[in-house]
C-alpha positions in Angstrom: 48.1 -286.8 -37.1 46.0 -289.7 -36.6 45.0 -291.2 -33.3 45.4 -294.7 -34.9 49.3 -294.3 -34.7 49.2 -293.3 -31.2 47.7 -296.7 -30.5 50.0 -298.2 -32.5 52.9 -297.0 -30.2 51.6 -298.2 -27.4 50.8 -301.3 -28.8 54.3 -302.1 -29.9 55.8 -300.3 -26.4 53.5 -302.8 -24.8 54.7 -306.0 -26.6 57.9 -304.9 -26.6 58.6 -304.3 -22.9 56.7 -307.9 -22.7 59.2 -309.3 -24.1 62.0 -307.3 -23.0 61.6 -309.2 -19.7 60.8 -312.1 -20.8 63.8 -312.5 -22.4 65.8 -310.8 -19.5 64.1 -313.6 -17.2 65.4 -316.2 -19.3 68.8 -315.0 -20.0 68.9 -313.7 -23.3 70.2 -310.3 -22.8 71.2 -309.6 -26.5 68.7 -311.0 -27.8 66.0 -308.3 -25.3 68.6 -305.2 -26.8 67.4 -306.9 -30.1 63.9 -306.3 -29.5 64.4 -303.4 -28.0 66.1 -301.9 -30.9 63.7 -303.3 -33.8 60.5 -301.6 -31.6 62.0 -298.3 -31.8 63.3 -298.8 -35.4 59.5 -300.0 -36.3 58.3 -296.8 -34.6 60.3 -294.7 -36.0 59.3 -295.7 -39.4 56.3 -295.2 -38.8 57.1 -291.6 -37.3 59.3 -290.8 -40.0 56.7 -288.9 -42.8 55.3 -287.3 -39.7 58.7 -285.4 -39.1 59.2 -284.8 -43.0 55.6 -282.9 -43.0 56.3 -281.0 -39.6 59.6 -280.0 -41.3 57.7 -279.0 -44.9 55.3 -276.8 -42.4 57.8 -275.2 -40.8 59.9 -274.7 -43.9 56.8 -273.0 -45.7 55.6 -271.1 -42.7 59.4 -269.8 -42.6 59.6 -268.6 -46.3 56.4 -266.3 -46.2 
């Protein structure tokens, strides 16, 4: 795993949460869920061929 995407986590946690209450402040509640929701769905994305190789590993390490 690269270090990179840990960065990129917080990165997006940090600019997400930003905004979160930003948008709280100002009375846009849905649109802070929104933002919510489109960080964790941009991190998962990016965690998603993580899982598939941890999965593979485990798969192959199962079989022997």
């Amino acid at each position: 795993m690269e270090i990179s995407i840990i960065f990129k986590i917080a990165a997006v946690g940090i600019i997400v949460s930003i905004l979160n209450q930003v948008l709280k402040h100002s009375g846009r509640e849905e649109q802070a869920f929104l933002t919510t929701l489109a960080g964790l769905l941009i991190v998962l994305y990016w965690l998603v061929p993580y899982i598939v190789d941890l999965f593979d590993s485990m798969k192959k390490l199962l079989q022997m």
